[in-house]
C-alpha positions as CSV (number, residue, x, y, z in Angstrom):
1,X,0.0,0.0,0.0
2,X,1.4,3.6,-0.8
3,X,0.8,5.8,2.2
4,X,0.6,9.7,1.5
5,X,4.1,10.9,1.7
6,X,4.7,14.7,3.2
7,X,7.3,17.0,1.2
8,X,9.9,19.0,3.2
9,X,7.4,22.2,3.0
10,X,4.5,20.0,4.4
11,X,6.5,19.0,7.0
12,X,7.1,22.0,8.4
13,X,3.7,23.5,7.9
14,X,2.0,20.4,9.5
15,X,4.7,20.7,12.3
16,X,3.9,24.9,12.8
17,X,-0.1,24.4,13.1
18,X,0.5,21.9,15.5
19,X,2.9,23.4,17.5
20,X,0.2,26.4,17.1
21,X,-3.1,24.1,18.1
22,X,-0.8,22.8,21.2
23,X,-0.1,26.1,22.2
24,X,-3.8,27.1,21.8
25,X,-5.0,24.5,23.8
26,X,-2.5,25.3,26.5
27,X,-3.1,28.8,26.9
28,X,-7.3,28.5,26.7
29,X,-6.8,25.4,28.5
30,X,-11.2,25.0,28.7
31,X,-11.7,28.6,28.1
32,X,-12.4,28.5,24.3
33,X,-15.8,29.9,24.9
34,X,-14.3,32.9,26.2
35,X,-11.4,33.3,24.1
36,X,-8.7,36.1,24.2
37,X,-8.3,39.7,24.1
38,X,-6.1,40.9,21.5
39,X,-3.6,42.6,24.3
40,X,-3.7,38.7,26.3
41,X,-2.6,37.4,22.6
42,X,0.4,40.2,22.3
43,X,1.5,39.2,25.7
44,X,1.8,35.3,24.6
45,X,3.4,36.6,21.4
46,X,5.7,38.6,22.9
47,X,7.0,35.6,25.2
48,X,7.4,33.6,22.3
49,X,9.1,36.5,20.5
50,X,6.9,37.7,17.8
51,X,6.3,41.7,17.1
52,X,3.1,42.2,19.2
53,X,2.3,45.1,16.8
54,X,2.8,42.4,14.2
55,X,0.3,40.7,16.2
56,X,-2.3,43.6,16.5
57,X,-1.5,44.2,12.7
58,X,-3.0,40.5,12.0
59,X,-5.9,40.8,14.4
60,X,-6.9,43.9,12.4
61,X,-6.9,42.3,8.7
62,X,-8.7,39.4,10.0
63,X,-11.3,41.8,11.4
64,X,-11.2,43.5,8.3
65,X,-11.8,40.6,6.2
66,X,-14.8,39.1,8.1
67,X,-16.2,42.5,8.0
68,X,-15.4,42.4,4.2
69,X,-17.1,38.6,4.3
70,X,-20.4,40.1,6.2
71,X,-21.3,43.1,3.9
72,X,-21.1,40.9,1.2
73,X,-23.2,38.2,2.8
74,X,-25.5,41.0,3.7
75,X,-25.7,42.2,0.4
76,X,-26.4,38.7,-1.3
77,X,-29.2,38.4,1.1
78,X,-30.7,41.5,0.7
79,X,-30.4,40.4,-2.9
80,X,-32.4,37.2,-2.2
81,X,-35.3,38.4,-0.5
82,X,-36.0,41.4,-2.9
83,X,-38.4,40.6,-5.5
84,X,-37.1,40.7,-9.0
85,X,-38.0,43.7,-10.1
86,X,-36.5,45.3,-7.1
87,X,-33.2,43.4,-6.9
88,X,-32.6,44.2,-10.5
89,X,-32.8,48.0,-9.7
């Protein structure tokens, strides 16, 4: 039987999101209901030595982009429940 094998690329990004998930865990450790603020999130980044503006600058485009993801979503239903002649308008 030929099992799936993993490039050196794959490796490492298989390695990274589970280093990332462990450290997750770790940190909510039962509390993913309530999550993290984005200041709680700099401080673990900052002990693991990553740029918490770095940080702050990725919490912002993810923000953005679900924002982004929710006007369009918004618009598509407003599309949906117009009749015709209005949607077309």
């Amino acid at each position: 039987m030929n099992e799936r094998r993993f490039g050196e690329a794959e490796i490492e990004l298989i390695l990274q999101r589970a280093v990332q998930l462990e450290v997750i865990s770790e940190i909510l450790g039962g509390r993913e209901h309530e999550g993290l603020t984005l200041r709680e999130v700099q401080e673990i980044a900052r002990e693991a030595g990553i740029d918490p503006n770095l940080v702050a600058r990725a919490a912002w485009e993810l923000e953005a982009h679900r924002l982004e993801a929710d006007q369009s979503m918004g618009e598509s239903k407003r599309r949906s429940i117009l009749p015709s002649s209005l949607a077309q308008a």
